[in-house]
PQR file of N, CA, C, O and H, with PARSE charges and radii, in Angstrom:
ATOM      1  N   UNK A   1     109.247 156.525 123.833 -0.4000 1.5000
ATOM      2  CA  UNK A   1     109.250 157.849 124.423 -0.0000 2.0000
ATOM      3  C   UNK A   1     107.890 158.104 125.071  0.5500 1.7000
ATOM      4  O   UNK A   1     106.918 157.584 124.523 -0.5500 1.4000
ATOM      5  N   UNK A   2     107.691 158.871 126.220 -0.4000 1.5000
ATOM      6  CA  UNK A   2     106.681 158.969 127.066 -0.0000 2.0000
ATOM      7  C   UNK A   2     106.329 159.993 126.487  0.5500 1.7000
ATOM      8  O   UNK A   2     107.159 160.648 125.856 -0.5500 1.4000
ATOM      9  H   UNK A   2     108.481 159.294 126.665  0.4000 1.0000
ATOM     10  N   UNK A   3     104.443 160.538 126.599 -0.4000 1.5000
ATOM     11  CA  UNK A   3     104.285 161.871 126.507 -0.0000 2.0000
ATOM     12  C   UNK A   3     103.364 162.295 127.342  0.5500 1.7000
ATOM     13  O   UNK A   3     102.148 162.457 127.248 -0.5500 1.4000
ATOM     14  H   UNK A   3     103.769 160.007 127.112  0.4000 1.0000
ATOM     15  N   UNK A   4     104.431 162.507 128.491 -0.4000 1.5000
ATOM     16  CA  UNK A   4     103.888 163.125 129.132 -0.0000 2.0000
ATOM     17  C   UNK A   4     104.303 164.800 129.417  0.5500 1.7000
ATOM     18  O   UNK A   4     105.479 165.157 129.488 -0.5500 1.4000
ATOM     19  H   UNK A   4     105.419 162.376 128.568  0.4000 1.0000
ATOM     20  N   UNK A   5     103.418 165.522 129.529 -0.4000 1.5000
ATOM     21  CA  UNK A   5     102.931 166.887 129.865 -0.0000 2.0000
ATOM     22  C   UNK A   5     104.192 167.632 130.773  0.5500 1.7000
ATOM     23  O   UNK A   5     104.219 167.473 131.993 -0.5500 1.4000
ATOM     24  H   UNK A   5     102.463 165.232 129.471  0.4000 1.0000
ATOM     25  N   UNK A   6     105.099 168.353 130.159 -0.4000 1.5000
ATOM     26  CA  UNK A   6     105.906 169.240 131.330 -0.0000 2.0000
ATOM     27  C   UNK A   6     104.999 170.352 131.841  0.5500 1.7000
ATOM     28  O   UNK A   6     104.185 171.093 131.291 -0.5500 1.4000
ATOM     29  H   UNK A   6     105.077 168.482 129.167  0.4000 1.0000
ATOM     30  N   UNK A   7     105.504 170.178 133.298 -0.4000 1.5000
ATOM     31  CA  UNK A   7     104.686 171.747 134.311 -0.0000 2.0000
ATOM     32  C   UNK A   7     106.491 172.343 134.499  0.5500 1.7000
ATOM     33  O   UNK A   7     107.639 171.903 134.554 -0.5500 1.4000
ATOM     34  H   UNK A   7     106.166 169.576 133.745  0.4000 1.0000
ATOM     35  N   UNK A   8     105.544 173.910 134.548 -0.4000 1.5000
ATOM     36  CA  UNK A   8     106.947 174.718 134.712 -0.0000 2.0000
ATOM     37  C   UNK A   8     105.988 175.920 135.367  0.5500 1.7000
ATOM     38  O   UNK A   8     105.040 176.611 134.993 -0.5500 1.4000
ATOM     39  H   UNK A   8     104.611 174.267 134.503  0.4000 1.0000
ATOM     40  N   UNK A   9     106.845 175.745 136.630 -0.4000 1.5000
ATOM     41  CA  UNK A   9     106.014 177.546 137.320 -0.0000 2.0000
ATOM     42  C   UNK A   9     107.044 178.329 136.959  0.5500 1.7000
ATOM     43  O   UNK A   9     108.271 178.330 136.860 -0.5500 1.4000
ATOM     44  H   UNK A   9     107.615 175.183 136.934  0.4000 1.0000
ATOM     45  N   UNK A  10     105.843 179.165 136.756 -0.4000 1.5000
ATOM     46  CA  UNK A  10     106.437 180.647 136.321 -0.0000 2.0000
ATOM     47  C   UNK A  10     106.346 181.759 137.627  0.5500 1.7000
ATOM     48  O   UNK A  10     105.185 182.017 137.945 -0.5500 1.4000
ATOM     49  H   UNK A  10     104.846 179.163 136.836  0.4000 1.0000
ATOM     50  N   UNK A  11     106.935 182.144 138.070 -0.4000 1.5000
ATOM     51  CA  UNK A  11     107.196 183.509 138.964 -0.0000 2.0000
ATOM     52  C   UNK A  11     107.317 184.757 138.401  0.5500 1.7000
ATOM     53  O   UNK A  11     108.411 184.954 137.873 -0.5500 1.4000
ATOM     54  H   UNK A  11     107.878 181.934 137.811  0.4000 1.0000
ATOM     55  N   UNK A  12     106.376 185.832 138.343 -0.4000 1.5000
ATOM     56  CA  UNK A  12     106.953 187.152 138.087 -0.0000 2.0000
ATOM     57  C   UNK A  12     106.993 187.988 139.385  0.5500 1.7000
ATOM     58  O   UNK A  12     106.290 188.143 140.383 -0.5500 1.4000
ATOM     59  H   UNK A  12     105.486 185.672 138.772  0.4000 1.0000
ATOM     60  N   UNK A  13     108.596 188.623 138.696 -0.4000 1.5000
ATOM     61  CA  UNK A  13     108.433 189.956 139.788 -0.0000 2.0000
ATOM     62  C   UNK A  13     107.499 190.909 140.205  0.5500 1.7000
ATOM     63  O   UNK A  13     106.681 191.359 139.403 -0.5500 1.4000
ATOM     64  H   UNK A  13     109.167 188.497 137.885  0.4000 1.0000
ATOM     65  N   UNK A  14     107.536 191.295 141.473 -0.4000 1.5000
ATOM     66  CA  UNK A  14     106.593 192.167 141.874 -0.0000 2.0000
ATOM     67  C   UNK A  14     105.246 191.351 142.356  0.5500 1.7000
ATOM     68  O   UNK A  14     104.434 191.816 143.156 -0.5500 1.4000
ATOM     69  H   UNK A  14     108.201 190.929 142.124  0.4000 1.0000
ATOM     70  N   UNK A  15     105.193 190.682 142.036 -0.4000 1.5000
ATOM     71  CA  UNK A  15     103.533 190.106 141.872 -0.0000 2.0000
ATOM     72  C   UNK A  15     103.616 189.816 143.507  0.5500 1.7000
ATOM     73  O   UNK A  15     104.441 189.171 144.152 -0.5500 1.4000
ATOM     74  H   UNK A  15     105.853 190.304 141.386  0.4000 1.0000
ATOM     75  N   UNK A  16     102.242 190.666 143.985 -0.4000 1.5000
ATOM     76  CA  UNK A  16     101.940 190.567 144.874 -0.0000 2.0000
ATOM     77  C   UNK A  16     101.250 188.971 145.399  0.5500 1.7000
ATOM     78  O   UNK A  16     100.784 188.236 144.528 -0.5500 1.4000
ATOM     79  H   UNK A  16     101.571 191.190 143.461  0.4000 1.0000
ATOM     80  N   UNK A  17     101.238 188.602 146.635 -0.4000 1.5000
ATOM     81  CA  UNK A  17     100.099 187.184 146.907 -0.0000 2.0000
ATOM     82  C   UNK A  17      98.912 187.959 147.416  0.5500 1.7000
ATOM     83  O   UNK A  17      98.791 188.811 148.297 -0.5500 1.4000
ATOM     84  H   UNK A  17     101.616 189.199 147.342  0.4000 1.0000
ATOM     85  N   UNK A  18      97.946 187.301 146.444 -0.4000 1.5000
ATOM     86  CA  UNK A  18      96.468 187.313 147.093 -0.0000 2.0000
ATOM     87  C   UNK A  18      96.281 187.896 148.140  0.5500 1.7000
ATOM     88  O   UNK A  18      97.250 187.813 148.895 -0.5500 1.4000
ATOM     89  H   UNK A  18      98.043 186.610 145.728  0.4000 1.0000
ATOM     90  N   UNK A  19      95.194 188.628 148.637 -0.4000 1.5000
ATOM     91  CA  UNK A  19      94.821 189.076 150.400 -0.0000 2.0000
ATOM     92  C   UNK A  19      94.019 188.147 150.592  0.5500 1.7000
ATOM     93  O   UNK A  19      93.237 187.514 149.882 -0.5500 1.4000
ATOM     94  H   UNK A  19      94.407 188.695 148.024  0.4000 1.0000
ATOM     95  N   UNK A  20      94.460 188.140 152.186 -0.4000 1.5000
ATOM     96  CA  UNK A  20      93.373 186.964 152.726 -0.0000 2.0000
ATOM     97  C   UNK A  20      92.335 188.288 153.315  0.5500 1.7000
ATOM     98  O   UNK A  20      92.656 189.182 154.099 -0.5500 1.4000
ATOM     99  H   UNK A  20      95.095 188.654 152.762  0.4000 1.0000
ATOM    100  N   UNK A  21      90.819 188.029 152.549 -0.4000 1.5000
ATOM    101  CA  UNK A  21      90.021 188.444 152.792 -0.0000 2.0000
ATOM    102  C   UNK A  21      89.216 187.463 154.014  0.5500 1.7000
ATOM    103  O   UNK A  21      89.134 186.240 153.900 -0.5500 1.4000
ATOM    104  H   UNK A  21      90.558 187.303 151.912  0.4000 1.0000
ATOM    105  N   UNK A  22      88.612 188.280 155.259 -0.4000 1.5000
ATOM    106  CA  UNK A  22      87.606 187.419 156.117 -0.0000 2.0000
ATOM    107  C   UNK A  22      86.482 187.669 156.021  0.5500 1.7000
ATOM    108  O   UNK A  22      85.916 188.732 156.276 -0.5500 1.4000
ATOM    109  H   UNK A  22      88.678 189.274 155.352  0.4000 1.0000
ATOM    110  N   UNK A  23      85.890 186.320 155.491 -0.4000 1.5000
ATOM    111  CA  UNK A  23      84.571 185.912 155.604 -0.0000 2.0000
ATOM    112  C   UNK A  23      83.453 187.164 156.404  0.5500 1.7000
ATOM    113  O   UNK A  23      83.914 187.695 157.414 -0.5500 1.4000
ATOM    114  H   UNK A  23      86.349 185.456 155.284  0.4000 1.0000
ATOM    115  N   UNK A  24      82.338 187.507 156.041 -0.4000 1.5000
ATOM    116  CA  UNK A  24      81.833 188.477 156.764 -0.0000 2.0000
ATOM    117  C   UNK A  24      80.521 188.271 156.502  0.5500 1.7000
ATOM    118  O   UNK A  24      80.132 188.075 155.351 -0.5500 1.4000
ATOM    119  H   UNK A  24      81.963 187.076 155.220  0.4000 1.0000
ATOM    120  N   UNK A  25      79.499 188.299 157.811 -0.4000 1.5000
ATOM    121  CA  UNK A  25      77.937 187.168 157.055 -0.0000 2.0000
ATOM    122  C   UNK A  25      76.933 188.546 156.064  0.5500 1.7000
ATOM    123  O   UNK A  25      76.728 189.709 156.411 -0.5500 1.4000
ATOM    124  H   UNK A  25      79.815 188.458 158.747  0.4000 1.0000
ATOM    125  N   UNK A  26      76.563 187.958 155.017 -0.4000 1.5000
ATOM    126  CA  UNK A  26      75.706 189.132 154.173 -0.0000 2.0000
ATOM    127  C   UNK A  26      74.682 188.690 154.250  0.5500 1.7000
ATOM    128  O   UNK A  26      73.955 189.473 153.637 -0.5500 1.4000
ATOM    129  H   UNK A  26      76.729 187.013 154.735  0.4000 1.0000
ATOM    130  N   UNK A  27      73.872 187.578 154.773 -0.4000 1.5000
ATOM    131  CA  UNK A  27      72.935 187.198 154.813 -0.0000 2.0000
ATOM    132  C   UNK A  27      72.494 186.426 155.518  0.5500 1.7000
ATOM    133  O   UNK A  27      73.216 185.429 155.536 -0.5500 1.4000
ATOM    134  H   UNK A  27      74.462 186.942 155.271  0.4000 1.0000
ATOM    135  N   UNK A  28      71.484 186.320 156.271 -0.4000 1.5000
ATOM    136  CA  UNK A  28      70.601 185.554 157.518 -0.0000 2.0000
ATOM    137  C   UNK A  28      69.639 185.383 157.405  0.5500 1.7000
ATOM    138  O   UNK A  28      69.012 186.417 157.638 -0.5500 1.4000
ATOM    139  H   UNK A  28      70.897 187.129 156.256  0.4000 1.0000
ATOM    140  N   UNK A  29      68.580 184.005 156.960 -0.4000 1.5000
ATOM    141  CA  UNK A  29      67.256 183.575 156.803 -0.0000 2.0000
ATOM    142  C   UNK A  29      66.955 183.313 157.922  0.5500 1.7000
ATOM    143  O   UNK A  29      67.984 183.436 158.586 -0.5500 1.4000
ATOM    144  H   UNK A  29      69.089 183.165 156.770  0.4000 1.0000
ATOM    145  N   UNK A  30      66.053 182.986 158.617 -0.4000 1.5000
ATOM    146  CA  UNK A  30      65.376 182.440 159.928 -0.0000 2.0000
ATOM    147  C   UNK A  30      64.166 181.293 159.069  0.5500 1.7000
ATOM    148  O   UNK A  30      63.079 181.816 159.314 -0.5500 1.4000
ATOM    149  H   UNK A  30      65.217 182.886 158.078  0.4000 1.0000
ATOM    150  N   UNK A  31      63.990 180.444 158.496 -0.4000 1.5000
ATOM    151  CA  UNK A  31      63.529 179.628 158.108 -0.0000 2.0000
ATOM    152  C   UNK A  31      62.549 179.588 159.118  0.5500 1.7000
ATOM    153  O   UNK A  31      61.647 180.404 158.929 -0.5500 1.4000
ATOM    154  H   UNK A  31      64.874 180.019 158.297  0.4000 1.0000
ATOM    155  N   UNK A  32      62.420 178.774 160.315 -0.4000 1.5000
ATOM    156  CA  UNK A  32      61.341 178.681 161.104 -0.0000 2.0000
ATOM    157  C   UNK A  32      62.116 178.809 162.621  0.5500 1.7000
ATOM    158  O   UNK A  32      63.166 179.433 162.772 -0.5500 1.4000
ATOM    159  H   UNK A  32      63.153 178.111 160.469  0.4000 1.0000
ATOM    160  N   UNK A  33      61.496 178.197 163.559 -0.4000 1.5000
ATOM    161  CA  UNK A  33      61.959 178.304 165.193 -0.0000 2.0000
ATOM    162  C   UNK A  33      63.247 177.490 165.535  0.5500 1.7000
ATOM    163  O   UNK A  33      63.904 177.615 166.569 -0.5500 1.4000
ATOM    164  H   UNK A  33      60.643 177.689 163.437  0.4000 1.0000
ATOM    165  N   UNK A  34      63.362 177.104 165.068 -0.4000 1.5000
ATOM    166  CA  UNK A  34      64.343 176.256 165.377 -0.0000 2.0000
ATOM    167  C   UNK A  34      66.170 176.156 163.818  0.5500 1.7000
ATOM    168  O   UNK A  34      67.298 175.693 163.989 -0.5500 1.4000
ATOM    169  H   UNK A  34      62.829 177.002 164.229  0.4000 1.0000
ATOM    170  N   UNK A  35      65.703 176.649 162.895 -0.4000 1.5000
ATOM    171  CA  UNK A  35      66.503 176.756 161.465 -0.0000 2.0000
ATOM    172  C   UNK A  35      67.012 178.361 161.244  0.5500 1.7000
ATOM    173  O   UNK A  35      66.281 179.348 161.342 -0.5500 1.4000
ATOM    174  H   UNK A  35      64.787 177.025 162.757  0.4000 1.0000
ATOM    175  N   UNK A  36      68.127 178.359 160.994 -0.4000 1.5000
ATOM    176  CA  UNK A  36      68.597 179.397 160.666 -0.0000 2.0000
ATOM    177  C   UNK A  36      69.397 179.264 159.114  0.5500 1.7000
ATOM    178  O   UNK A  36      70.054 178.236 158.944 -0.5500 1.4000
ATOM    179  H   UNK A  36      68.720 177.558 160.915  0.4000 1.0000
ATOM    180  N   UNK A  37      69.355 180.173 158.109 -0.4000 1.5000
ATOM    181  CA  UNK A  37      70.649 180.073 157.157 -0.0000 2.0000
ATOM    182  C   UNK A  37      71.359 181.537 157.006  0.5500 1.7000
ATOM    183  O   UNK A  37      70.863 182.603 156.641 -0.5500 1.4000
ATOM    184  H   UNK A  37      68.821 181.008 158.247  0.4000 1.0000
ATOM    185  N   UNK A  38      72.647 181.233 157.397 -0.4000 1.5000
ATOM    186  CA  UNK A  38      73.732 182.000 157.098 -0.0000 2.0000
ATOM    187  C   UNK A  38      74.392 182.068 155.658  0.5500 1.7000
ATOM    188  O   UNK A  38      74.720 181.035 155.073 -0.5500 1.4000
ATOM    189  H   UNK A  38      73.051 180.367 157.693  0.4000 1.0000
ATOM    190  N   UNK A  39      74.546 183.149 155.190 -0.4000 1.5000
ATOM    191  CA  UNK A  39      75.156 183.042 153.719 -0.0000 2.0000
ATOM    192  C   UNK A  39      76.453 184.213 154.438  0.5500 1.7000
ATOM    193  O   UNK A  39      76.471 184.913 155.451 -0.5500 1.4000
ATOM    194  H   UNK A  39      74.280 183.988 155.666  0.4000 1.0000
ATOM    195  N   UNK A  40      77.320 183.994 153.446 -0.4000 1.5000
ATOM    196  CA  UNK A  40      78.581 184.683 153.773 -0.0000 2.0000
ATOM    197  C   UNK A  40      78.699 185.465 152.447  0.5500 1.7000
ATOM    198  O   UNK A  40      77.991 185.214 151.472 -0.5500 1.4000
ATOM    199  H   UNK A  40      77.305 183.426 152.623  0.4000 1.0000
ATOM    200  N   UNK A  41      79.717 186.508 152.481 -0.4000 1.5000
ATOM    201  CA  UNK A  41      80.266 186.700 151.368 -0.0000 2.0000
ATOM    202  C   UNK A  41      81.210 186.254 150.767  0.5500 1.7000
ATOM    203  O   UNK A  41      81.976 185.494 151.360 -0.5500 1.4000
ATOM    204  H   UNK A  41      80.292 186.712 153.274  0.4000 1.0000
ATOM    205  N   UNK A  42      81.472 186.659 149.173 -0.4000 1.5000
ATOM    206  CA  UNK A  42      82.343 185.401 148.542 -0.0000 2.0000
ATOM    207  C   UNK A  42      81.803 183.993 147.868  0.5500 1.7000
ATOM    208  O   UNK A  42      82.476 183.179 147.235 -0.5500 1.4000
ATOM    209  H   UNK A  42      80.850 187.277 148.691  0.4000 1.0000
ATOM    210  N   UNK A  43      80.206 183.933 148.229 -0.4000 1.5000
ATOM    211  CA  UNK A  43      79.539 182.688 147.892 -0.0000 2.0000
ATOM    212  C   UNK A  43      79.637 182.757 146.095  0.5500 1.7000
ATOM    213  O   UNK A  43      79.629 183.725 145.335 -0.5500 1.4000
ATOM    214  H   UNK A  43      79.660 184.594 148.743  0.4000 1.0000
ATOM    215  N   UNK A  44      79.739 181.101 145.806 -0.4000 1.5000
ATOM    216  CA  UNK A  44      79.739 181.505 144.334 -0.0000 2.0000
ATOM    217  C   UNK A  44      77.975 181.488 143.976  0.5500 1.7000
ATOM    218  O   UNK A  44      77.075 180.891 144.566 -0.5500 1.4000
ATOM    219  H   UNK A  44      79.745 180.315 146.424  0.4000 1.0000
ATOM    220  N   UNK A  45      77.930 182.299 142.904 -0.4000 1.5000
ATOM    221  CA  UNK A  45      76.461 182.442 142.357 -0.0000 2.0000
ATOM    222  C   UNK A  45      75.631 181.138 142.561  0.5500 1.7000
ATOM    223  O   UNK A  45      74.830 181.042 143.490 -0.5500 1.4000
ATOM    224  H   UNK A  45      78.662 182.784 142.425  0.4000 1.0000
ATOM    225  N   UNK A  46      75.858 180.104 141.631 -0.4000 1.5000
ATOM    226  CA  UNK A  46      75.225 178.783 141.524 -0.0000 2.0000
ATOM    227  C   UNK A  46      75.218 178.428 142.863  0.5500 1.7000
ATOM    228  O   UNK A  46      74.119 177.932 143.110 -0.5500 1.4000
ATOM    229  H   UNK A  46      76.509 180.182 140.876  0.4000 1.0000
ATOM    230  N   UNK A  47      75.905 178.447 143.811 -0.4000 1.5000
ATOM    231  CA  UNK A  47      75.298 177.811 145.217 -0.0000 2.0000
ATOM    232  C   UNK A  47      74.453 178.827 145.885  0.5500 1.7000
ATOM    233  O   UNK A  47      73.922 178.378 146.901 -0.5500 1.4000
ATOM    234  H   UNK A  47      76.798 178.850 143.611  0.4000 1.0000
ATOM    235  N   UNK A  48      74.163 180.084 145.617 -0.4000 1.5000
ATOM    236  CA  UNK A  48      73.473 181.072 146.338 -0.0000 2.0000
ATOM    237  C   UNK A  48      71.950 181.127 145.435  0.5500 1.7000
ATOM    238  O   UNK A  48      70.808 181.452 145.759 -0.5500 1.4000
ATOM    239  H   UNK A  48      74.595 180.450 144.792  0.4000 1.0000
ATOM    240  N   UNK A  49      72.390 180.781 144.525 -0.4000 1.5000
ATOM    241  CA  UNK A  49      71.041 180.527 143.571 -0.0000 2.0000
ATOM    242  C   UNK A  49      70.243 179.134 144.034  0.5500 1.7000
ATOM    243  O   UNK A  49      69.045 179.301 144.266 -0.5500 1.4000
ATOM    244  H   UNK A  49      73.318 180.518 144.262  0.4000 1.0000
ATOM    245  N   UNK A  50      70.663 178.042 144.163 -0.4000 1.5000
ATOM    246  CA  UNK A  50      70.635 177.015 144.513 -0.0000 2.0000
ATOM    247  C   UNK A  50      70.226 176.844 145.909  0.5500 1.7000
ATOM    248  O   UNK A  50      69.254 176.090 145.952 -0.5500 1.4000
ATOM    249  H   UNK A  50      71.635 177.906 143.975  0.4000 1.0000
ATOM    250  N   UNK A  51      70.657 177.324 147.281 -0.4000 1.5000
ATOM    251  CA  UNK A  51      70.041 177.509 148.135 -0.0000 2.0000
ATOM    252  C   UNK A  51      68.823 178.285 147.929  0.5500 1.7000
ATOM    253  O   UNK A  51      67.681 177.851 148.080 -0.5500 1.4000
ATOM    254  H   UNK A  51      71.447 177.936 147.246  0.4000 1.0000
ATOM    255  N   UNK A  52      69.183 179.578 147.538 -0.4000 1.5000
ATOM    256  CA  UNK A  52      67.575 180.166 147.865 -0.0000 2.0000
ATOM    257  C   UNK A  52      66.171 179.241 147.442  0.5500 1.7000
ATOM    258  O   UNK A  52      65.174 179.024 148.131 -0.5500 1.4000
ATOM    259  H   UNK A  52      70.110 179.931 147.416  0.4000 1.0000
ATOM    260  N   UNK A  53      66.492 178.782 146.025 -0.4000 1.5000
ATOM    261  CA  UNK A  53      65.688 178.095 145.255 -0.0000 2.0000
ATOM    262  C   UNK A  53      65.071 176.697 145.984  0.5500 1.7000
ATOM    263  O   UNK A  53      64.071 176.100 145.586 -0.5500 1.4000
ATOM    264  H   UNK A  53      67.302 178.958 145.465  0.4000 1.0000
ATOM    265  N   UNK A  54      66.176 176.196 147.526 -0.4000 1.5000
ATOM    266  CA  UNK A  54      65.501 174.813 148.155 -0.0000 2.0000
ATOM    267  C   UNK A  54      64.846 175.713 149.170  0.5500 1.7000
ATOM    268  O   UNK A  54      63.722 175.329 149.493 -0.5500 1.4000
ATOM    269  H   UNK A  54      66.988 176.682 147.849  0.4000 1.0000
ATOM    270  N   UNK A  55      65.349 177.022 149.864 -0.4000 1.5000
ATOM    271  CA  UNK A  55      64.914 177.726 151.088 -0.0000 2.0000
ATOM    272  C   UNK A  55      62.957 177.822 150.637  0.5500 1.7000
ATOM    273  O   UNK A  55      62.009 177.338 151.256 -0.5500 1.4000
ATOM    274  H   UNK A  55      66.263 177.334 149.602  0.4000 1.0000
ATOM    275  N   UNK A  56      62.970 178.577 149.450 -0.4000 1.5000
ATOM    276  CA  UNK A  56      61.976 179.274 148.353 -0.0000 2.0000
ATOM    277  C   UNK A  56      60.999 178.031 148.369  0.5500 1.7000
ATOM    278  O   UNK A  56      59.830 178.147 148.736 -0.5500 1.4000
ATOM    279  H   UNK A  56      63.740 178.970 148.947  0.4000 1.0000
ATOM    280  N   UNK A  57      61.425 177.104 148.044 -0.4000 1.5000
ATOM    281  CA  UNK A  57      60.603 176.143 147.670 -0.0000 2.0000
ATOM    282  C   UNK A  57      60.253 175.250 148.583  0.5500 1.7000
ATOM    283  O   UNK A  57      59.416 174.378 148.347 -0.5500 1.4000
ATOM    284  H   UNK A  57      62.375 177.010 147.746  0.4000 1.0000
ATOM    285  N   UNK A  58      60.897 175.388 149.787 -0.4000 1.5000
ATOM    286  CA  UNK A  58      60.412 174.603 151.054 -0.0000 2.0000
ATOM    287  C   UNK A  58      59.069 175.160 151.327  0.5500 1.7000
ATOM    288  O   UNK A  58      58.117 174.523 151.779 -0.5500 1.4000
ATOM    289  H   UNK A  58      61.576 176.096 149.979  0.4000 1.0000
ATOM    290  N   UNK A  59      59.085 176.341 151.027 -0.4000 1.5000
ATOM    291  CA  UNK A  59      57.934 177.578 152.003 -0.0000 2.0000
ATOM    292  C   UNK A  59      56.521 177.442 150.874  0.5500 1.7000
ATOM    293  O   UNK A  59      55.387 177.412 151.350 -0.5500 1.4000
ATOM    294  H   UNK A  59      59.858 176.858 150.660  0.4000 1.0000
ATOM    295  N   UNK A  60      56.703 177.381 149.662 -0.4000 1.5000
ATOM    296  CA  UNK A  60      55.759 177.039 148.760 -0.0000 2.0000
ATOM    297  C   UNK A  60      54.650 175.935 148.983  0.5500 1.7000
ATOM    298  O   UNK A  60      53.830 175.695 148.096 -0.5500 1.4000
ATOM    299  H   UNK A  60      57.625 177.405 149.275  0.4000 1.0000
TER
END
């Protein structure tokens, strides 16, 4: 006998789908003459932490 794992989707009524939210920029660095960084909204924390921290530390 195999054991493998049953999947079963579940559907409930009513349940709306997700909105498609659009992207909208919350943030704009100008690094130097030629570099720009765009951050959007929606970014997850750890990559917005993570950029600033290479942007931050370039300039140091």
């Amino acid at each position: 006998m195999d054991n493998k794992p049953d999947f079963v989707q579940v559907k409930v009524e009513g349940a709306t789908p997700p909105r498609k939210i659009k992207p909208q920029k919350a943030l704009q660095l100008r690094i130097d003459q030629n570099k720009t960084v765009v951050v959007y909204n929606r970014i997850n924390n750890y990559i917005l932490d993570t950029l600033l921290k290479a942007v931050f530390a370039h300039d140091a």
